[in-house]
C-alpha positions in Angstrom: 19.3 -4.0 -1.9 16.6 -5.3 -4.3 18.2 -5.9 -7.6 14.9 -7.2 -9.8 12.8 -5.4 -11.2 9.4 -3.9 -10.5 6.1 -4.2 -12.3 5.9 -0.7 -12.6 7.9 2.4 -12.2 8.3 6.1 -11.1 5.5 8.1 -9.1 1.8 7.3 -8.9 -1.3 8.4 -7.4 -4.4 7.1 -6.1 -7.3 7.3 -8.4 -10.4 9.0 -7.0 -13.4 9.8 -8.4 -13.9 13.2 -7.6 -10.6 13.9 -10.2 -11.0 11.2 -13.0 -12.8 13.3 -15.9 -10.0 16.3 -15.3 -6.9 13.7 -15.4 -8.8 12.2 -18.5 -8.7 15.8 -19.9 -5.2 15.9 -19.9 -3.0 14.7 -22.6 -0.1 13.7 -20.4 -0.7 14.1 -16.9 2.2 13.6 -14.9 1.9 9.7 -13.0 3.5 6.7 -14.3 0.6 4.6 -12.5 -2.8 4.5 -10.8 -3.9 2.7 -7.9 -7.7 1.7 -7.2 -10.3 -0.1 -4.6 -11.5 -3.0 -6.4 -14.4 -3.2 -4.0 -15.1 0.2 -5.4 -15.2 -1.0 -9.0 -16.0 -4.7 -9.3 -19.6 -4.4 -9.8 -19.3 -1.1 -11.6 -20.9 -1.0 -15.4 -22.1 1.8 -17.6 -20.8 5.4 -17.4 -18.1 5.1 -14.8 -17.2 1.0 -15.9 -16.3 2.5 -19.1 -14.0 5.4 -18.0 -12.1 3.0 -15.1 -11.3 0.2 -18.5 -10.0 3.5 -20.5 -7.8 4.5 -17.4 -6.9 0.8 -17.5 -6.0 1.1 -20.9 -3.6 3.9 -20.6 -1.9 3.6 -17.1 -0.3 0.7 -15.5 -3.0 -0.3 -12.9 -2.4 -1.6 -9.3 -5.2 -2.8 -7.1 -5.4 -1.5 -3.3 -8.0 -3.9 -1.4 -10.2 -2.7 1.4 -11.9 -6.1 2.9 -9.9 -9.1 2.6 -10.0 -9.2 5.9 -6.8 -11.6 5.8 -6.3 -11.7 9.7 -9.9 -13.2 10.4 -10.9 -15.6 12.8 -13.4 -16.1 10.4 -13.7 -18.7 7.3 -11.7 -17.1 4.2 -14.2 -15.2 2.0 -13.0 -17.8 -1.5 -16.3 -16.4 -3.5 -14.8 -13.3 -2.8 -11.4 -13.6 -3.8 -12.6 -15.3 -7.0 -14.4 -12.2 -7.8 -11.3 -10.3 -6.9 -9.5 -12.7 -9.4 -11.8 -12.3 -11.9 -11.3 -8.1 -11.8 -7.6 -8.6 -11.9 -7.4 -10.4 -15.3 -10.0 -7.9 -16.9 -8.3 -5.1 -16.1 -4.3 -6.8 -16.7 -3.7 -5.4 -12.7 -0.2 -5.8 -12.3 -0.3 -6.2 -8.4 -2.8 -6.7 -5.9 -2.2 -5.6 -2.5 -4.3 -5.6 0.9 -3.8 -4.9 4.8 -2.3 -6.9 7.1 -5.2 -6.7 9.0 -8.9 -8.2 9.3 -12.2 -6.1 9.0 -15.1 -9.2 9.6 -15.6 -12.1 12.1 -19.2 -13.0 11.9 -19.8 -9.5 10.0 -18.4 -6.5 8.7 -16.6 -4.3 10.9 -15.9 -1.6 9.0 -12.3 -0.9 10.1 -9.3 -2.4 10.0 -8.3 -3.8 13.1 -4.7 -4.7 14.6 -3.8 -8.5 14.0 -2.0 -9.7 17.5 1.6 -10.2 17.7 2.0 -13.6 17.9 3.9 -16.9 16.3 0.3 -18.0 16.0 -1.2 -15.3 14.6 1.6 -15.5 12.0 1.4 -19.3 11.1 -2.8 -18.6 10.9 -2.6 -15.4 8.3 0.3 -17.0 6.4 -1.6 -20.2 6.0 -4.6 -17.9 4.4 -2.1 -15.8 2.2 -1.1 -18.8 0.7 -4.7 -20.4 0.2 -5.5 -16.8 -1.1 -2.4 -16.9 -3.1 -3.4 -20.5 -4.9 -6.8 -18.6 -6.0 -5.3 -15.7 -7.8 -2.6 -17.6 -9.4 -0.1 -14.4 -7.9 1.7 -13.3 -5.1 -0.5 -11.5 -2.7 1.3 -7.9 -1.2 0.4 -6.8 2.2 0.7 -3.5 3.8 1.7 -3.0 7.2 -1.0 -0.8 8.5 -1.3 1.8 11.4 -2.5 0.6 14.6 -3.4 2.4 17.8 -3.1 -0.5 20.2 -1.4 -4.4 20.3 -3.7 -6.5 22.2 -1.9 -9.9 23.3 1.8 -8.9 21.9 4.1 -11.5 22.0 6.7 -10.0 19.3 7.9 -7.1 17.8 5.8 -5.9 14.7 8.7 -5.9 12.4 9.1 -9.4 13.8 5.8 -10.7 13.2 5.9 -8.7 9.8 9.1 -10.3 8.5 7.9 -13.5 9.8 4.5 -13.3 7.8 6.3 -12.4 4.7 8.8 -15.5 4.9 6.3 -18.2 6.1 3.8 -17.2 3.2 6.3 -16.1 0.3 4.5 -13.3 -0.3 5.6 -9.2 -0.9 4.9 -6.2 1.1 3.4 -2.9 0.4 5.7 -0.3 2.7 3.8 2.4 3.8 6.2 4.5 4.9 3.7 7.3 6.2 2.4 4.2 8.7 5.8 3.3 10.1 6.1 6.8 10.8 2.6 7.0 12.5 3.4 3.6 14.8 6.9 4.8 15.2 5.6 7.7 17.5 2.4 6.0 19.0 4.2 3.4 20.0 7.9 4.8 20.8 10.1 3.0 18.0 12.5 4.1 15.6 11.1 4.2 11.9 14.4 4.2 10.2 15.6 1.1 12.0 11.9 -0.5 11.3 12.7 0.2 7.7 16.3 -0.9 7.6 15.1 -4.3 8.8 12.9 -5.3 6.2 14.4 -7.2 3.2 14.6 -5.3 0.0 13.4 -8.4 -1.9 10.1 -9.0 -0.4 9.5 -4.9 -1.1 7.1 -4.3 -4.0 6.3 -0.6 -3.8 5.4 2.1 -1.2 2.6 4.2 -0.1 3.0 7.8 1.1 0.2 9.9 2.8 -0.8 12.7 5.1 -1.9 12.1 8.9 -3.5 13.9 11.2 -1.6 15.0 14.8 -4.0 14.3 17.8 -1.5 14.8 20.2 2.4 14.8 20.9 2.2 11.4 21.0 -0.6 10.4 19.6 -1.0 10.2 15.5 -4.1 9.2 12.8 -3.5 8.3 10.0 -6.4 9.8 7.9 -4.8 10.0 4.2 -6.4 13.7 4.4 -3.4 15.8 4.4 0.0 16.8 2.9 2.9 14.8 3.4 5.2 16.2 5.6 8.9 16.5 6.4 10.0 14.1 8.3 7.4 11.1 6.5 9.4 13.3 3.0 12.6 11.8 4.9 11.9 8.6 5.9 11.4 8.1 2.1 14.8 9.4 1.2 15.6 6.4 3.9 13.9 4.3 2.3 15.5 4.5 -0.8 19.0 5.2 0.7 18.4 1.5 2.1 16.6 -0.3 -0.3 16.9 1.6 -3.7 14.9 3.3 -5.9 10.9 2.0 -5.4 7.9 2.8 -7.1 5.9 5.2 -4.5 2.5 5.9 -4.9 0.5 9.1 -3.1 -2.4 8.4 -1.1 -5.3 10.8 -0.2 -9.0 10.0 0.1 -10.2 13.2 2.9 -10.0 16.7 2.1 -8.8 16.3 -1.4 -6.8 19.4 -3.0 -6.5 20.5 -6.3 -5.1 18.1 -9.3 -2.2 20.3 -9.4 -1.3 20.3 -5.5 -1.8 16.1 -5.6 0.7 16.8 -8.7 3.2 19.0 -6.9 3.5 15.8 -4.0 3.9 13.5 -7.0 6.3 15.6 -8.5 8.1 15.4 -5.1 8.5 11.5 -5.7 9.7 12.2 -8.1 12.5 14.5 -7.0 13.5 12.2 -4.7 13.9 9.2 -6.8 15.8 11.4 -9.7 18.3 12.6 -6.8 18.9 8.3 -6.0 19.0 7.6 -9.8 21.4 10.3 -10.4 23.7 9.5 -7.5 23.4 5.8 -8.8 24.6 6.5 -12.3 27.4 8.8 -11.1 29.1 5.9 -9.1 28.1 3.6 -11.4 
């Protein structure tokens, strides 16, 4: 179990527009930190600039890229990641995180497409991580993202995600809503998935609402609530790993502040109940 700390703490939510002037309206609205695009914000001034520095300025702010495109064929995007760099330090972003996945070869693909399984595959985006790494002057963390099909599979995905994690020295963002989501599209156990990742490498988790297709077929579309069993695998989580900062996702079919507060308040819950349990053996 991880035993150093994290760069932030508690429950967190991502920030979307369509909320930020009624969070700003409140005097203590109930997240310990935000999450935003940078592609969404790096070339934002005026108006909506100003209100995304004031949230900076009062919330601990991660950074949750959309087109690193880190599994590429294609020539690293360095102009790019300078930019990136440069958003980071003017906003103090205490983590960036991106997919394990690419987006672009010889354009922009708009969607994040399934890196193949291989030893390759794993020396060529570890080799990029750590170029992309040198750039930022901080550890990069990857998510492991849903997928709906593993062209050229050579290795198990917790494999080749372990693997990637090692070769680069770099952290991973656990979204435990997309190990549940591959667990049944591809026939795997999600608490075993999670029970073999390495606590250390863990920096915080994502949590999010799919969308059932079929028995045995599952999107993940961010546009609904969490439910019970993803609710579980996170008490799995931390009953393996500890206590780590979670963050909600949803970016379709948004609710109510209060209904994205009552999910966040159910982080929450969860993590008191491990804290609780911790200081009563302790």
């Amino acid at each position: 179990m991880r035993t150093q700390g994290y760069v932030v703490e508690g429950a967190g939510l991502g920030l979307r527009r369509s909320f930020i002037d009624e969070i700003m309206q409140l005097d203590q609205p109930p997240i310990d930190f935000i999450e935003v695009a940078p592609e969404n914000w790096m070339e934002m001034g005026g108006r909506l600039g100003k209100k995304l520095r004031a949230f900076s300025e009062r919330f601990p702010m991660l950074c949750h890229g959309l087109s690193l495109s880190i599994g590429s064929p294609a020539p690293l995007d360095e102009a790019f990641v300078k930019r990136v760099k440069q958003f980071l330090d003017q906003h103090n972003v205490r983590l960036y995180s991106e997919h394990l996945s690419y987006c672009s070869d010889e354009g922009h693909l708009y969607d994040l497409m399934p890196i193949p399984f291989t030893e390759e595959a794993v020396v060529h985006v570890a080799d990029r991580i750590s170029r992309v790494q040198d750039i930022l002057q901080r550890r990069l963390v990857l998510e492991n993202v849903s997928y709906y099909a593993a062209p050229g599979q050579q290795i198990d995905e917790i494999e080749f995600l372990n693997a990637i994690m090692d070769r680069a020295d770099c952290e991973l963002l656990l979204d435990v809503n997309n190990v549940y989501v591959n667990s049944i599209n591809h026939g795997y156990d999600a608490k075993t998935y999670i029970d073999s990742i390495n606590s250390k490498r863990i920096a915080y988790l994502h949590i999010a609402g799919h969308y059932n297709e079929a028995e045995d077929l599952i999107i993940d579309t961010h546009g609904a609530d969490v439910i019970d069993p993803v609710w579980q695998l996170l008490h799995d989580t931390y009953q393996q790993h500890g206590v780590i900062p979670t963050l909600l996702e949803r970016d379709f079919n948004i609710p109510s502040l209060d209904a994205l507060f009552d999910e966040v308040g159910q982080i929450r819950s969860i993590q008191s109940q491990f804290q609780h349990e911790h200081v009563a053996s302790a």
